[in-house]
C-alpha positions in Angstrom: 0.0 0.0 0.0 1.0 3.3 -1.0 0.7 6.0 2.1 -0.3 9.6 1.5 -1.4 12.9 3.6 -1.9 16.0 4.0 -0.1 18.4 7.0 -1.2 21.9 8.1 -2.8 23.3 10.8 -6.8 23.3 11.0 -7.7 20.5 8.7 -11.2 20.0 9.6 -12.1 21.8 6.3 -9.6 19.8 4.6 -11.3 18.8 0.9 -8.2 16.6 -0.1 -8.8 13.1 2.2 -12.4 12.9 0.3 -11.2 13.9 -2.7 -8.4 10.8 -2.8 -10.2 8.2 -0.5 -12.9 8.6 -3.4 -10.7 8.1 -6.0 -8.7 5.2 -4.8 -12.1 3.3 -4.2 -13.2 4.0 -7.5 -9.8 3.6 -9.5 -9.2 0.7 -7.5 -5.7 2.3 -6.0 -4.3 0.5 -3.1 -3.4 3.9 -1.3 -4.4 5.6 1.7 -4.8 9.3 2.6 -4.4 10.2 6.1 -5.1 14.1 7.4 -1.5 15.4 9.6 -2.2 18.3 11.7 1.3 19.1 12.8 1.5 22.0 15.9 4.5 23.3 14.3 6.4 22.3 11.3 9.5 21.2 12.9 7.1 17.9 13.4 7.0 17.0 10.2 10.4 15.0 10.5 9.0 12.6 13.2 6.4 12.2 10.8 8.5 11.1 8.2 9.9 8.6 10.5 6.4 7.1 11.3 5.0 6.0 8.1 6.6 5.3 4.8 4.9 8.2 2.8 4.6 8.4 -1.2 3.7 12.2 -1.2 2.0 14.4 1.1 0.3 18.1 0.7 0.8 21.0 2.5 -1.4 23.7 3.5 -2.4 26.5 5.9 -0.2 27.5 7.1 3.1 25.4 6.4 3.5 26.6 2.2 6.2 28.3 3.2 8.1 27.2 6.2 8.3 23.9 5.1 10.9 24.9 2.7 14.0 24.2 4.6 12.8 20.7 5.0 13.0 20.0 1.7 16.1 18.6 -0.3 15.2 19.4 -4.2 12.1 21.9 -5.5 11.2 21.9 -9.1 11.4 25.1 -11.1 8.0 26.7 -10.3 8.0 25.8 -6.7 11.4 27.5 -6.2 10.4 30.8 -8.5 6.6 30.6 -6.5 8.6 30.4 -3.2 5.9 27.9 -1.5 5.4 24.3 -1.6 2.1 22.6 -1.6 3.2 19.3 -2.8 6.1 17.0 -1.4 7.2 14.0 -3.3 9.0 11.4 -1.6 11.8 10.0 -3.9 13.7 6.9 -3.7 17.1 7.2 -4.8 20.5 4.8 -4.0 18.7 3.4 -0.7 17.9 7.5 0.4 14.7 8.6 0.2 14.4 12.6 -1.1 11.6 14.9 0.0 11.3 17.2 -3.1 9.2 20.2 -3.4 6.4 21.3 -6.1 3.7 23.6 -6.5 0.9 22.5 -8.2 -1.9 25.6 -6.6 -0.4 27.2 -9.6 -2.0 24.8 -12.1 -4.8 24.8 -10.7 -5.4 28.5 -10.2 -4.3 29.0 -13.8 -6.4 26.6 -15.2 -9.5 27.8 -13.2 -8.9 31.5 -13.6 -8.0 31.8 -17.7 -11.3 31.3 -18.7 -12.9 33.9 -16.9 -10.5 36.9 -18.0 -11.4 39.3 -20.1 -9.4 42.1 -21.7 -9.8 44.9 -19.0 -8.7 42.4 -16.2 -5.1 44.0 -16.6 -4.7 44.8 -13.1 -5.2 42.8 -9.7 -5.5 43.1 -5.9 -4.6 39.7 -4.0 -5.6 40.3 -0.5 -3.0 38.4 1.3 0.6 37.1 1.8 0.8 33.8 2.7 2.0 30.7 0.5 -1.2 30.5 -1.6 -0.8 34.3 -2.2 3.2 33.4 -3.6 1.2 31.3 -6.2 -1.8 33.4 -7.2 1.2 36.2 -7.8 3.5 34.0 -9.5 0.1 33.2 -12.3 -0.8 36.8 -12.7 2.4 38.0 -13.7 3.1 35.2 -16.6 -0.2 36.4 -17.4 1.0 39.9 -18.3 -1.4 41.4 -15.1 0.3 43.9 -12.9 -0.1 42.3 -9.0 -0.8 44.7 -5.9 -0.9 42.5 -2.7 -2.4 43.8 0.2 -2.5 42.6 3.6 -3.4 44.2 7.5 -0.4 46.4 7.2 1.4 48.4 4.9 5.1 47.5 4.1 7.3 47.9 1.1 5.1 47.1 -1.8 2.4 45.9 0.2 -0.9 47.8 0.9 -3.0 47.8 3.9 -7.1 47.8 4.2 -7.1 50.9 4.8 -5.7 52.0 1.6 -7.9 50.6 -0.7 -9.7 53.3 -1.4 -12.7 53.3 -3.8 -10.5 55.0 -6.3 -8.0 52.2 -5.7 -10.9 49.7 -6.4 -12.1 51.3 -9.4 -8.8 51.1 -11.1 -8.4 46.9 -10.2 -10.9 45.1 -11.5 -9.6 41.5 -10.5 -10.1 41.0 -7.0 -8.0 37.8 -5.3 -8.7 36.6 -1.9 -5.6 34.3 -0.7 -6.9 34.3 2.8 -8.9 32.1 5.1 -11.3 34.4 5.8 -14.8 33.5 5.4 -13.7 29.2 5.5 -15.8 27.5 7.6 -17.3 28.0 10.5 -15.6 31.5 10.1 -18.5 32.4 7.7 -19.5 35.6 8.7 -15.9 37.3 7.8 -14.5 39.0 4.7 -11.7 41.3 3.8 -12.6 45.2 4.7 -12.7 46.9 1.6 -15.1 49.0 -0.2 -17.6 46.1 -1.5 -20.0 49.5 -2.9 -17.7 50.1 -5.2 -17.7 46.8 -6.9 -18.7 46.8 -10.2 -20.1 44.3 -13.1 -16.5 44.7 -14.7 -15.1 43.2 -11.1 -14.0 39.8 -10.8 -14.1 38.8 -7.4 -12.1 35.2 -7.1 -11.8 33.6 -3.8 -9.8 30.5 -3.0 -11.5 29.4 -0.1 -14.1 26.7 -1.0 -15.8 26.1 1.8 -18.6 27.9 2.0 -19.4 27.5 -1.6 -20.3 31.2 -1.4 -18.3 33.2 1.3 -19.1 36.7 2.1 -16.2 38.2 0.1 -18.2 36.9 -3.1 -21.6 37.6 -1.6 -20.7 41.0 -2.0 -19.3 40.9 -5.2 -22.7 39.3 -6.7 -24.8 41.5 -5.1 -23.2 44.4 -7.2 -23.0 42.3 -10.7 -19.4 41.1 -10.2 -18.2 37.7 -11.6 -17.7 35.5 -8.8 -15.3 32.4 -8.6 -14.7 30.1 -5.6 -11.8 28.1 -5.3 -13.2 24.7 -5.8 -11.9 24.5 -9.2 -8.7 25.4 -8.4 -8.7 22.8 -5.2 -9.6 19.9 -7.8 -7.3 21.2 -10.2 -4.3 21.1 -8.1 -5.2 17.8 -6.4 -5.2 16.0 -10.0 -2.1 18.2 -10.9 -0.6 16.6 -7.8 -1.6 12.8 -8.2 0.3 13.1 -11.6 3.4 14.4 -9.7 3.5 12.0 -7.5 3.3 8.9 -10.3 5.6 10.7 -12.6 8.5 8.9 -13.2 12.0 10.5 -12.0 
């Protein structure tokens, strides 16, 4: 049997253990998929130690700190600067924890078909791991990224400064953080939702609702509204394939 998992820290909301556990029952896959929720990262090594993994994911809120426990990253995971899937490789009797990023398939693949030609400029409200991903997309797309986050540093904008003529002048709208998941419902980013228009696309990554307040608002004002399920199955398949590509 082939062991796999995902680590982070809450997983009730985790989507991936149905998603597999589903397929290996239907694709007759002698696998398992276990959920890890690790206190701190520095526990993923006695993980390791405890079960003889194939691949594992990573989410909230490990995409980035994982890093240093990671021998080899593939091209896009190193440019992305977050991880969200590990592949365990077997090489001369060692075994090789290499890192990939496959949110960026999956939000690529999920977002492209919703574009149109005035979606030139974006706001992605935050700047975790899954934020490093959603920026790494827009840019190969040619739109110009402004991340924004609860305070203001560098090249980063706070709340506060999103003005409505900041709003007006983004019309793709990003939300890379877990506000509004489950049971966390009632929350949302605080911007200026009245000055949403129908030329606003309002994507949000979390799934779970399948409409969270930050699209609520959006719709109520005409926008184009996109939750992240899409981009969840997306990077789940993009994964699998990882894991059973040969090295």
């Amino acid at each position: 049997m082939r062991y796999f998992g995902l680590i982070g820290k809450p997983l009730v909301h985790s989507f991936s253990q149905r998603y597999f556990t589903q397929k290996f029952q239907e694709e007759s896959i002698d696998a398992a998929y276990g959920l890890y929720e690790l206190d701190k990262i520095e526990d993923l090594k006695q993980l390791c130690q405890q079960k003889s993994f194939s691949g594992l994911n990573v989410t909230i809120p490990y995409k980035q700190s994982v890093l240093p426990y990671l021998s080899e990253f593939d091209e896009t995971a190193r440019a992305v600067g977050a991880v969200n899937v590990i592949k365990f490789v077997r090489r001369s009797g060692e075994v090789v924890l290499k890192g990939y990023n496959s949110d960026v398939i999956g939000f690529h693949d999920s977002l492209v078909p919703l574009l149109r030609p005035y979606h030139k400029r974006a706001l992605v409200f935050g700047t975790g791991g899954a934020s490093k991903a959603v920026e790494y997309v827009l840019s190969r797309l040619g739109i110009e990224v402004q991340l924004v986050s609860r305070q203001a540093k560098d090249s980063v904008l706070s709340y506060e400064q999103i003005t409505p003529e900041v709003l007006q002048s983004y019309q793709l709208l990003v939300n890379a953080t877990p506000l509004g998941t489950f049971p966390h419902v009632d929350t949302c980013v605080d911007i200026p939702y009245q000055n949403i228009t129908n030329k606003h696309l309002l994507y949000d990554l979390v799934y779970n609702p399948q409409e969270t307040l930050f699209l609520r608002h959006g719709k109520e004002r005409g926008a184009q509204v996109m939750n992240g399920y899409a981009m969840l199955r997306g990077q789940a398949e993009a994964a699998w394939e990882i894991w059973n590509k040969q090295e």
